[in-house]
C-alpha positions in Angstrom: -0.9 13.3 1.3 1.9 11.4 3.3 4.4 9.8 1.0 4.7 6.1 1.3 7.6 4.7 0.3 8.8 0.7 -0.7 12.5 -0.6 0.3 13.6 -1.9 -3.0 14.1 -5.7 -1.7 10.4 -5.4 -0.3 9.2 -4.5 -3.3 11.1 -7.3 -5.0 10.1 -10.0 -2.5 6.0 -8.7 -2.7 6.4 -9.3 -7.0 7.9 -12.6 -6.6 6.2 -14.5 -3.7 2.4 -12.8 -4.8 3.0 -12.4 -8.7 0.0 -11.5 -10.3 -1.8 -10.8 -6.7 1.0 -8.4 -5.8 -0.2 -5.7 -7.9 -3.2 -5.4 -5.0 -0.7 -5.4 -2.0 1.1 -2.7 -3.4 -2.4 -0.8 -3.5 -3.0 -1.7 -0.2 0.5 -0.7 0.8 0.4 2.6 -1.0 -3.6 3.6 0.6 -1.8 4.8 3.7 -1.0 7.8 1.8 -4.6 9.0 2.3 -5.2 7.5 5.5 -2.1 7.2 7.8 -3.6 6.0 10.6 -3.8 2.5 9.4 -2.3 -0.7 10.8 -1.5 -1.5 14.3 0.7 0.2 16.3 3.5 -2.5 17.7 5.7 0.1 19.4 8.2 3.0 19.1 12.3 3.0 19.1 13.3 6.8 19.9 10.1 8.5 18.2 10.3 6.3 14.9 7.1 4.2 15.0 6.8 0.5 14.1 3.5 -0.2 12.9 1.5 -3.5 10.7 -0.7 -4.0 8.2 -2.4 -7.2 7.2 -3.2 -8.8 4.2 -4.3 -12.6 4.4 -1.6 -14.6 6.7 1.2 -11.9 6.0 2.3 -8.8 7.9 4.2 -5.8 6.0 6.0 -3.6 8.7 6.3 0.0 8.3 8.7 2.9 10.0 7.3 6.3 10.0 7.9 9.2 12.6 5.4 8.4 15.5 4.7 11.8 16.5 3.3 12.9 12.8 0.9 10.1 12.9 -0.2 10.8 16.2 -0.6 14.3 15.8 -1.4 14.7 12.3 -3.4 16.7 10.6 -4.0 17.8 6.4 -1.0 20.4 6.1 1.5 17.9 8.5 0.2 15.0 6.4 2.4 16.5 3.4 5.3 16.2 5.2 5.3 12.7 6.6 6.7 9.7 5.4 6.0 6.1 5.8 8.3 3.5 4.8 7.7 -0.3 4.7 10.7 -2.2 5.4 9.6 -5.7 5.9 7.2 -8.6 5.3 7.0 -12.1 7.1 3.9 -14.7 7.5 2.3 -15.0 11.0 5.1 -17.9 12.2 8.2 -15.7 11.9 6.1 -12.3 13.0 8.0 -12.2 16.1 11.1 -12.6 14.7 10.8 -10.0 11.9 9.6 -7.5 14.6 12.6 -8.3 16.8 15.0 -7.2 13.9 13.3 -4.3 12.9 13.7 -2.9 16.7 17.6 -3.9 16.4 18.3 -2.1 13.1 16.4 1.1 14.4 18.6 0.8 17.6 22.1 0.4 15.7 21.4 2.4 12.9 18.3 4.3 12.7 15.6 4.8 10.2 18.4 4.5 7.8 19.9 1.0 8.3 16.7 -0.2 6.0 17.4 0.4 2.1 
């Protein structure tokens, strides 16, 4: 299984925008352990992939290494990871994508915590 993991304020902002509901974005969220393949692919910053998901009017964007998800198979899925990093609604989707891109080209897969 591929390990799917939440940045803490993403986590914080799903529980209190979606309250009761958020409980079945998170397992949405989390279903990409058994199937990476999910989402749409948006593009790629230096092999890190920037992929969405959907649920309803929002868009939760993930990082993960675009050459795993690509090429995966069962004993590579182990050792990928997918992180989601952001959220927005369709009107600031553009936006939200744009900054994504400029933290992964200043500081890399770890300028999201």
């Amino acid at each position: 299984m591929a390990k799917v993991e939440i940045v803490r304020s993403l986590f914080e902002e799903i529980k209190k925008k979606f309250k009761a509901e958020s409980y079945e974005i998170i397992d949405l969220l989390e279903s990409l352990e058994t199937s990476p393949n999910k989402g749409k692919l948006l593009g790629t910053i230096g092999g890190i992939a920037i992929k969405e998901l959907k649920y309803n009017n929002f868009r939760f964007y993930l990082i993960t290494d675009g050459f795993k998800i690509k090429c995966i198979n069962k004993p590579e899925l182990i050792e990928a990871l997918i992180k989601f990093v952001r959220m927005s609604d369709k009107k600031h989707q553009q936006q939200t994508i744009t900054e994504i891109k400029y933290i992964l080209k200043t500081m890399g897969p770890k300028g999201f915590l």
